[in-house]
Every structure is written in C-alpha cells, then in structure tokens.
C-alpha positions as YAML, in Angstrom:
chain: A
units: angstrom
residues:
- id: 1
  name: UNK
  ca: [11.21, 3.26, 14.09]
- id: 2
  name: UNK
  ca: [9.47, 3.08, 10.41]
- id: 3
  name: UNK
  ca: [7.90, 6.26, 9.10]
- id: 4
  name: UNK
  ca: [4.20, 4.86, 9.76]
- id: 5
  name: UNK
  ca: [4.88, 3.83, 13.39]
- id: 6
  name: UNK
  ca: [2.53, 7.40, 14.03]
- id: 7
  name: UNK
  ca: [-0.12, 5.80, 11.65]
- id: 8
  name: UNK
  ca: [0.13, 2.10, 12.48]
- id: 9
  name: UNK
  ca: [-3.16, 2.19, 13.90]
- id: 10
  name: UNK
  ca: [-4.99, 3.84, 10.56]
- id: 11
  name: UNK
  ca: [-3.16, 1.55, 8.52]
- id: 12
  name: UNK
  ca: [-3.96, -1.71, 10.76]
- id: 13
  name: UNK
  ca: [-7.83, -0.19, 10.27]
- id: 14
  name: UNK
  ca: [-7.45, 0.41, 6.72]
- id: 15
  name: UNK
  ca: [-5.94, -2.98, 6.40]
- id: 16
  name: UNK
  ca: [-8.42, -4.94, 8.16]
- id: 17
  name: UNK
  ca: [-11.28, -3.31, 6.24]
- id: 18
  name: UNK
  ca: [-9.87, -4.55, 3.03]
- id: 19
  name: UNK
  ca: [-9.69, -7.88, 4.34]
- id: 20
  name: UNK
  ca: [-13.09, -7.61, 4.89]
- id: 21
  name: UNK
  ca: [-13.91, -6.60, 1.08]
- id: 22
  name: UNK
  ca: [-12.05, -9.89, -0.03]
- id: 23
  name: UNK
  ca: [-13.57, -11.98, 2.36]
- id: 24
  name: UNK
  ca: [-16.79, -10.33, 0.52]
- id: 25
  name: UNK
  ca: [-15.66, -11.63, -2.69]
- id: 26
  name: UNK
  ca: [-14.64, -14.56, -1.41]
- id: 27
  name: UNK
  ca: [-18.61, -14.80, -0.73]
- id: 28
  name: UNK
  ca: [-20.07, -13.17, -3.96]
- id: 29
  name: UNK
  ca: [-17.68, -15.59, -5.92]
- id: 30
  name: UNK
  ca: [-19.25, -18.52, -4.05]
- id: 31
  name: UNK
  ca: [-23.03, -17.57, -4.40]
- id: 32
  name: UNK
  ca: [-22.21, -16.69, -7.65]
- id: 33
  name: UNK
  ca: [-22.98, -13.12, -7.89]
- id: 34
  name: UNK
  ca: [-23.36, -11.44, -11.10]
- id: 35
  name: UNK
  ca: [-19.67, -10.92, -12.69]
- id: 36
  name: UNK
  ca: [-19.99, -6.85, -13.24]
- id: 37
  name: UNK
  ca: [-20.78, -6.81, -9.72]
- id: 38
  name: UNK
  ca: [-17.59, -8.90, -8.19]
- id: 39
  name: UNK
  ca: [-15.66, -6.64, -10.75]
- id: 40
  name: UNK
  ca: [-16.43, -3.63, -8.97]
- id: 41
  name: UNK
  ca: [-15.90, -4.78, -5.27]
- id: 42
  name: UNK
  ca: [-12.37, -6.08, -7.06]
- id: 43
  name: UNK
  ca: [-11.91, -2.49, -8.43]
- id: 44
  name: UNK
  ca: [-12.93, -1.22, -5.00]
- id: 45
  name: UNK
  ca: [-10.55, -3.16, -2.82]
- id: 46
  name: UNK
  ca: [-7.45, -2.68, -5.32]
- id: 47
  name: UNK
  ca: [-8.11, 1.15, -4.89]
- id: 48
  name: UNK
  ca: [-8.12, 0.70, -1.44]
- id: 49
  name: UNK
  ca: [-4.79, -1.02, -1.34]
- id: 50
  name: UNK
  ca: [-3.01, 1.52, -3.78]
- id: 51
  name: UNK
  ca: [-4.10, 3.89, -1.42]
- id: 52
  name: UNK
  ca: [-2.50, 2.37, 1.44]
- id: 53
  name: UNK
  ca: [0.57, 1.20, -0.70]
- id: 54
  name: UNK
  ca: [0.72, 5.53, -1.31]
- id: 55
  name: UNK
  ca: [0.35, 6.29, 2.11]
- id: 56
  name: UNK
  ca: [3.07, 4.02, 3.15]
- id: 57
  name: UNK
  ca: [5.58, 4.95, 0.24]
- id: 58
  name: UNK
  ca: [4.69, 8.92, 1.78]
- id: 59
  name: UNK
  ca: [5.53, 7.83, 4.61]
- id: 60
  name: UNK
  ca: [8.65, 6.40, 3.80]
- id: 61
  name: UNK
  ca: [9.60, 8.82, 1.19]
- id: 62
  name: UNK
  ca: [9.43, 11.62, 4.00]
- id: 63
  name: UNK
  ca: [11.10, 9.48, 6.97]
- id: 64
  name: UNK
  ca: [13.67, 6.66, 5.65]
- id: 65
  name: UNK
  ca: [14.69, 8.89, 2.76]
- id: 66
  name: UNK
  ca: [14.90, 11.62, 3.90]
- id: 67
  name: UNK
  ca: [16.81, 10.59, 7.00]
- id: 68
  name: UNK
  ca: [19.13, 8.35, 4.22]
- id: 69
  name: UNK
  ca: [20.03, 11.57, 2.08]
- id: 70
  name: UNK
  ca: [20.75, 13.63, 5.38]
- id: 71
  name: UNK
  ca: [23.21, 11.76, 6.44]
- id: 72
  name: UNK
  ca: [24.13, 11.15, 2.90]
- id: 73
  name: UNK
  ca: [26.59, 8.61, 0.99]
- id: 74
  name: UNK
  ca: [26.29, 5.03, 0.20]
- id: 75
  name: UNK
  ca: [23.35, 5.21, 2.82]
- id: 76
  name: UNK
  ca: [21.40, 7.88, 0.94]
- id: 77
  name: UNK
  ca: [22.12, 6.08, -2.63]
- id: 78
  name: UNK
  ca: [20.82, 2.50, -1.32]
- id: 79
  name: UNK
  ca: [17.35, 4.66, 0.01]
- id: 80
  name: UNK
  ca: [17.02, 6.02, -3.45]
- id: 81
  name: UNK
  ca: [17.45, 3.52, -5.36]
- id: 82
  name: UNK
  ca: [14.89, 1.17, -2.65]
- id: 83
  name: UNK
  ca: [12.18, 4.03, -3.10]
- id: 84
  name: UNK
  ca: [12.80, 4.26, -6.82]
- id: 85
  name: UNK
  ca: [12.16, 0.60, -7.52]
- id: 86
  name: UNK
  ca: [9.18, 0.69, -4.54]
- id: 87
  name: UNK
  ca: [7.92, 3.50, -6.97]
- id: 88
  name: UNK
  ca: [8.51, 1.08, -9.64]
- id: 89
  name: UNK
  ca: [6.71, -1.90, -8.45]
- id: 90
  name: UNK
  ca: [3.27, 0.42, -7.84]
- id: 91
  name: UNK
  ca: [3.50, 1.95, -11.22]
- id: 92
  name: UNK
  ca: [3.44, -1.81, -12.80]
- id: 93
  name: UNK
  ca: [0.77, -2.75, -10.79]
...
C-alpha cells in the first residue's frame, strides 16, 4: 500500500479539477482569450499541481521512507536517494 492510499480520493478530486483548468485553457487558447489572462489560469493550474506533487512527496516522505530507514540498509539508502532526486525534480520545475 502507497502512502496516499488514505487520500486517493482527495487526490483523484484534486486531480480531476486540474484537468478541468487545462481543458479551460485548452478553450481560452482557442477563442483566443487575452494572453495575461491564459497566463494566469497557467499560473493557477501549475500551483495546483505543485501542490499535489507536495502532498504526495509528504506522503511518501512519511510512509515509504520512513518504513525504508526503519528497517534500514541498502533498502533505506535506495528510499533516500529516490526521495532526494523526487525532491530534486520539483525544485527544477
């Protein structure tokens, strides 16, 4: 079991919103809505995905890691070094 199995719901919700704000784009881009305006909903949806990409990295951070560095070893080191370049990705994103 992941660490958001207890949140899968919220984070199906979450998800399924967002898709909703790009399918919005999708239709200000096509009746060619003023460009400070698709900028925002842009800004808006990437917010809304960082925040679900931090949710999930929580969630894993507090579950799959910290089941990894309980039991410890090669285990734990493989977990760290997965969250660290997780951690990694976000930051460059």
């Amino acid at each position: 079991m992941h660490g958001y199995t207890a949140d899968k719901d919220a984070y199906l919700k979450r998800l399924r919103r967002i898709e909703g704000q790009v399918r919005g784009l999708q239709r200000m881009v096509e009746n060619d809505d003023y460009c400070i305006d698709v900028l925002t909903q842009i800004s808006a949806a990437t917010k809304a995905l960082q925040a679900v990409s931090l949710g999930l990295l929580d969630e894993h951070l507090k579950h799959c890691v910290a089941q990894a560095v309980a039991e410890g070893g090669e285990v734990a080191e493989a977990k760290l070094a997965e969250a660290t370049a997780a951690i990694g990705r976000l930051v460059r994103s």
